[in-house]
C-alpha positions in Angstrom: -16.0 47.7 140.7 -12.8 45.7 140.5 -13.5 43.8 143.8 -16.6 43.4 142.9 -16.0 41.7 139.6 -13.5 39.4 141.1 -16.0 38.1 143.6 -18.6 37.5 141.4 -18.8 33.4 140.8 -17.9 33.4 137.4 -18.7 30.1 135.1 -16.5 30.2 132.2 -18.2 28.3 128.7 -15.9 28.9 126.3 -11.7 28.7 127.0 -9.6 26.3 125.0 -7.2 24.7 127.3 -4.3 24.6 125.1 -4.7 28.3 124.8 -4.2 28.5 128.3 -0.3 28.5 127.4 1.7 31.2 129.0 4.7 31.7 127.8 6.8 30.4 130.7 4.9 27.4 131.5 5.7 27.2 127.2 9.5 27.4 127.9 9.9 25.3 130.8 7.6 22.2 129.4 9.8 22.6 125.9 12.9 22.6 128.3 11.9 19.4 129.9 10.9 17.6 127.4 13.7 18.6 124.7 11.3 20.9 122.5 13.2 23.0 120.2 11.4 26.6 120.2 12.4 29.4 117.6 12.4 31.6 120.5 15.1 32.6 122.9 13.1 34.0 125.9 9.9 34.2 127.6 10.0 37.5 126.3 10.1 36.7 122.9 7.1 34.4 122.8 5.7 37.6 124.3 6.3 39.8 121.4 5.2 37.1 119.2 1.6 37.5 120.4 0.1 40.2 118.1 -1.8 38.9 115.6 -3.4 39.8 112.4 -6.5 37.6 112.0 -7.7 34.1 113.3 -5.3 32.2 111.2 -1.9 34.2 112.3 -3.1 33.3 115.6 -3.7 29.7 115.4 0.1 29.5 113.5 0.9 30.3 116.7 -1.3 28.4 118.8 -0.2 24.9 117.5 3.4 25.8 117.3 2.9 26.1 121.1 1.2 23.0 121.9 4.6 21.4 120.8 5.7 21.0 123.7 2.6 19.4 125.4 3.6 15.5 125.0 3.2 13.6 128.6 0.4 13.7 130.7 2.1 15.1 133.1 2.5 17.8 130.7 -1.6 18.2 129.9 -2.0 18.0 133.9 0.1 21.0 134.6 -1.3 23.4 131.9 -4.6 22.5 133.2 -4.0 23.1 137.0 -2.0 26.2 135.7 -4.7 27.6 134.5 -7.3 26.4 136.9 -5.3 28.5 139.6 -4.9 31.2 137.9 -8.5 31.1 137.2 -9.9 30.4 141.0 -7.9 33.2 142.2 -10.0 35.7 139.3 -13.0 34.4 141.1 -14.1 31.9 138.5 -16.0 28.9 139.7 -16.5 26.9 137.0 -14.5 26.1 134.1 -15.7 24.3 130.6 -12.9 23.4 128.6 -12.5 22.7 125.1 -10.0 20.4 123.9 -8.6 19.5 120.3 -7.2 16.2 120.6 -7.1 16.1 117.0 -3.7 19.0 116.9 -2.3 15.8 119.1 -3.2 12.9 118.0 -1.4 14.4 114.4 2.1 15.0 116.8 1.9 11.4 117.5 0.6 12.2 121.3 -1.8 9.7 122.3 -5.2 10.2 123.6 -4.7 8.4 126.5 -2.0 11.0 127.7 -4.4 14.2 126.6 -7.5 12.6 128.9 -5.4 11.2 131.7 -3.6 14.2 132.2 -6.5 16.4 131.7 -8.8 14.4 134.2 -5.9 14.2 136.9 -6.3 18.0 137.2 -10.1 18.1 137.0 -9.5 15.9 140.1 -7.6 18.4 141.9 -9.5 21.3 140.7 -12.9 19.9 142.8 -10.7 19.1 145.8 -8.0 22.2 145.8 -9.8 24.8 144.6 -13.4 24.0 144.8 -13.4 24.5 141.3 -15.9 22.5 139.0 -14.9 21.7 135.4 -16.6 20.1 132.5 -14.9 19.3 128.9 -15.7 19.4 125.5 -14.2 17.6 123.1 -13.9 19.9 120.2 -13.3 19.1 116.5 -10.7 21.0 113.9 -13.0 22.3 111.4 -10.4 22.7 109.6 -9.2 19.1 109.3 -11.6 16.2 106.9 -14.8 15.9 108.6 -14.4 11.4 108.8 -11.4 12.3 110.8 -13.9 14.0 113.4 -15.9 10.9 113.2 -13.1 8.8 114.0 -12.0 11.1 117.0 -15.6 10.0 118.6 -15.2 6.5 118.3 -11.4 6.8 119.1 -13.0 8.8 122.5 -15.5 5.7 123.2 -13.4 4.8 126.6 -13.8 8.5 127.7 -17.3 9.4 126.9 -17.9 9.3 131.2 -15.7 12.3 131.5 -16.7 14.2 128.3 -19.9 16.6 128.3 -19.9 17.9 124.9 -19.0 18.1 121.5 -17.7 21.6 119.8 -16.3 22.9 116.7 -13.4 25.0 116.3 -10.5 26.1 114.3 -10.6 28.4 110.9 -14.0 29.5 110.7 -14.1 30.7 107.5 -14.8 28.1 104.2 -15.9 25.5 106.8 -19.4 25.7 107.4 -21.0 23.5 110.4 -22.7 21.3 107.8 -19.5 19.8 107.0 -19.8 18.0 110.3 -23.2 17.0 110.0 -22.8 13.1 110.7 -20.1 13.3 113.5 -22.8 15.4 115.6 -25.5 13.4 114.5 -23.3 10.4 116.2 -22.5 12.7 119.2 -26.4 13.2 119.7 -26.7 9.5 120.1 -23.9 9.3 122.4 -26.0 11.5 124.6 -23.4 14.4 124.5 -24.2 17.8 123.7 -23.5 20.0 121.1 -21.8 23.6 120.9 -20.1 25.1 117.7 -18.0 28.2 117.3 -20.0 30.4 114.5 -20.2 33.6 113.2 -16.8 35.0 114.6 -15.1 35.1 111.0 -17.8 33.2 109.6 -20.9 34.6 108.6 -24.8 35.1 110.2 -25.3 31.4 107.7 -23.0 29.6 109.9 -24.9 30.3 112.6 -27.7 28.7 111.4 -26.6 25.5 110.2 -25.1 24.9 113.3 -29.3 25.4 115.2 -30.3 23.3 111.7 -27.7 21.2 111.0 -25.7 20.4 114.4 -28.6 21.1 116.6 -26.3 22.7 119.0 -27.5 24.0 122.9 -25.0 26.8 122.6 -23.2 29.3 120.0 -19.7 30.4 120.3 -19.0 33.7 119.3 -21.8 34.1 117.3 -21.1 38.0 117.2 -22.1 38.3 113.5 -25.7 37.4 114.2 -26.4 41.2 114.1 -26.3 41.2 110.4 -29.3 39.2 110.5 -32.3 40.2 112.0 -34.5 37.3 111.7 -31.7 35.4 113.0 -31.4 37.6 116.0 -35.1 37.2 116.6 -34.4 33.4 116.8 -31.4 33.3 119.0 -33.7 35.7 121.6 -36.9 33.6 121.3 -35.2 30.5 121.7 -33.0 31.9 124.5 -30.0 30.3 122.7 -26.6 31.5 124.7 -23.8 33.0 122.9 -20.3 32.5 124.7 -18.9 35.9 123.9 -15.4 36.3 124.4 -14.1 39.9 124.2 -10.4 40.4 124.4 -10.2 37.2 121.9 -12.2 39.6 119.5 -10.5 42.5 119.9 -7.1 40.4 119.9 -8.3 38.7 116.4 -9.5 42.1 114.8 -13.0 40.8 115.0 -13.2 44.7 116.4 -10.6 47.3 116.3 -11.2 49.2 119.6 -13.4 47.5 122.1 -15.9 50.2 122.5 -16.9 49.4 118.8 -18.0 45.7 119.8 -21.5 44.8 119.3 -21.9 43.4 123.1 -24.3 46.1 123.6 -26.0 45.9 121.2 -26.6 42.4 121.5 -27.6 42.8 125.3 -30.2 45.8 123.9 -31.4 42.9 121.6 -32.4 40.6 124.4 -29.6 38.5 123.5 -29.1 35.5 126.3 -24.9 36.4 126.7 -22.2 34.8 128.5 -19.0 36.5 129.2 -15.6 34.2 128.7 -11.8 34.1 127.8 -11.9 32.0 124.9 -7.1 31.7 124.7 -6.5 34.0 127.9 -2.8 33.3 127.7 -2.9 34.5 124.2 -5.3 37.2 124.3 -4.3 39.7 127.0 -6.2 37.8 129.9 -8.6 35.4 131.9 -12.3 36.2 133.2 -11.2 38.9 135.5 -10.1 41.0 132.4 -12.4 40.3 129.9 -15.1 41.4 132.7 -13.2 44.6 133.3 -12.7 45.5 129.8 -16.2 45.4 129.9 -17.0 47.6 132.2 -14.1 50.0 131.2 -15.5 50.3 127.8 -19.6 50.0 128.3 -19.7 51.2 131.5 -22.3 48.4 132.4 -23.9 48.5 136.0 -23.3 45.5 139.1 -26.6 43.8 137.9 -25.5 43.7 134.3 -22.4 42.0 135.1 -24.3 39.8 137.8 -27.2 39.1 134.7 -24.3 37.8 132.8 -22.7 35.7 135.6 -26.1 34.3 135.8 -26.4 33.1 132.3 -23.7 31.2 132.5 -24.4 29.2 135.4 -28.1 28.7 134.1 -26.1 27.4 130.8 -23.1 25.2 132.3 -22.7 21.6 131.8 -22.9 21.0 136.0 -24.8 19.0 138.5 -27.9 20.7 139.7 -26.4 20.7 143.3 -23.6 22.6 141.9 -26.2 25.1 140.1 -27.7 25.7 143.0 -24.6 26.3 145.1 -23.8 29.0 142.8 -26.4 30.6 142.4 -27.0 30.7 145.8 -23.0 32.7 146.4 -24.1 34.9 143.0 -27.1 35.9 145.1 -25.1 36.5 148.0 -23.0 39.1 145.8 -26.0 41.2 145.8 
């Protein structure tokens, strides 16, 4: 089943690319650019991954991007991970970004998008490896700083595909960012949140209501609701599901107890994904495995899931039908 998984084209929807950090790409880039890190070793940034809850990991999480500062420096974590990533047998990657923890360090914008769209470059020609980003705001941060971010993006709104929400889920409902997706929507960009991971079955649907997003993130806590379950199937709405994240976060204590099943039993329209891979125990490959390890799921389960996510990426058509055309070929 292993080969098999690693050969299936594999679109990833939700992955953070700051979260792509490992923990010697951390060192070296803090050596480099004269980034003071309370850690000795590689190994002790290790050891410093176990986490509690959302917020214990996002402590960590920004402490790390520290030591992104140069474009150069948002071009290597990308292509870092984009290797990494093309050798799991992933295809397609959609990457959310949060200028906003950069813009606060005093990085400027221009360095996140240059160095970010220098490795999207290579990606297409090195790897044959077809990104798409989303410019994500901290839901945790005033909701007119969001607003500002979009008009602050104007010069970049060629290379952007969507908007998302992220961050601390819980005590920031979607609504909060009711006008700066309004303003996306004009734009003509799309619209994803992160809801009910933390937060609860409501967030999820504000962000249908009040966002009008295509997709949910997470969106694991729908169960609780049943008529909103019988929404999120009618409507075919995707949910980028990312196990190891929820396992990692405590979402779920043992992975056998997370509701993927019973979301997939519920008609649910599901897409497998990473969500922080270098913080979470793994890319595409694993999640995909502890999967299968846990649920025991069957080659056209995991082949229905690829599927959803290329039906669901932000990608040219001729790119759709590329890949579904090798997922076919998978058998």
């Amino acid at each position: 089943m292993r080969d098999f998984l690693k050969a299936l084209p594999k679109a990833e929807l939700h992955l953070h690319i700051e979260g792509t950090l490992e923990p010697e790409l951390m060192m070296a880039l803090a050596e480099r650019n004269g980034v003071t890190l309370p850690y000795a070793s590689v190994e002790e940034v290790r050891a410093a991954y176990d986490f509690d809850d959302l917020q214990s990991f996002l402590d960590l999480y920004f402490q790390g991007m520290s030591v992104l500062l140069t474009a150069r420096d948002f071009e290597d974590l990308a292509m870092d991970y984009f290797q990494r990533a093309a050798a799991e047998g992933v295809v397609h990657v959609e990457m959310h970004v949060d200028p906003q923890a950069h813009l606060s360090r005093g990085v400027a914008l221009e360095a996140v998008m240059e160095g970010l769209e220098r490795a999207r470059r290579r990606a297409e020609d090195e790897l044959d490896l077809s990104t798409a980003m989303i410019l994500a705001f901290l839901r945790d941060r005033p909701a007119e700083e969001a607003e500002s971010l979009l008009e602050q993006a104007a010069p970049y709104l060629d290379r952007i595909d969507a908007v998302g929400l992220d961050s601390a889920e819980v005590g920031h409902p979607p609504s909060k960012f009711r006008e700066a997706f309004r303003r996306a929507g004009e734009l003509g960009l799309a619209r994803v949140a992160h809801a009910g991971e933390e937060g609860p079955p409501a967030y999820i649907h504000e962000a249908l209501d009040v966002l009008d997003v295509c997709r949910i993130d997470h969106g694991v806590r729908c169960l609780e609701d049943e008529a909103l379950v019988a929404r999120l199937r009618d409507e075919a709405m995707v949910l980028t599901v990312c196990p190891l994240s929820n396992l990692r976060l405590k979402v779920v204590e043992r992975m056998e107890a997370h509701p993927l099943p019973a979301m997939l039993e519920a008609g649910l329209n599901l897409t497998l994904n990473s969500d922080d891979p270098a913080y979470f125990g793994g890319g595409m490959l694993e999640n995909f495995l502890a999967c299968q390890r846990a649920f025991g799921w069957s080659r056209e389960t995991f082949a229905r899931l690829a599927g959803n996510a290329i039906e669901a990426a932000f990608m040219s058509e001729a790119r759709r039908a590329e890949l579904r055309a090798r997922l076919a070929a998978c058998g």
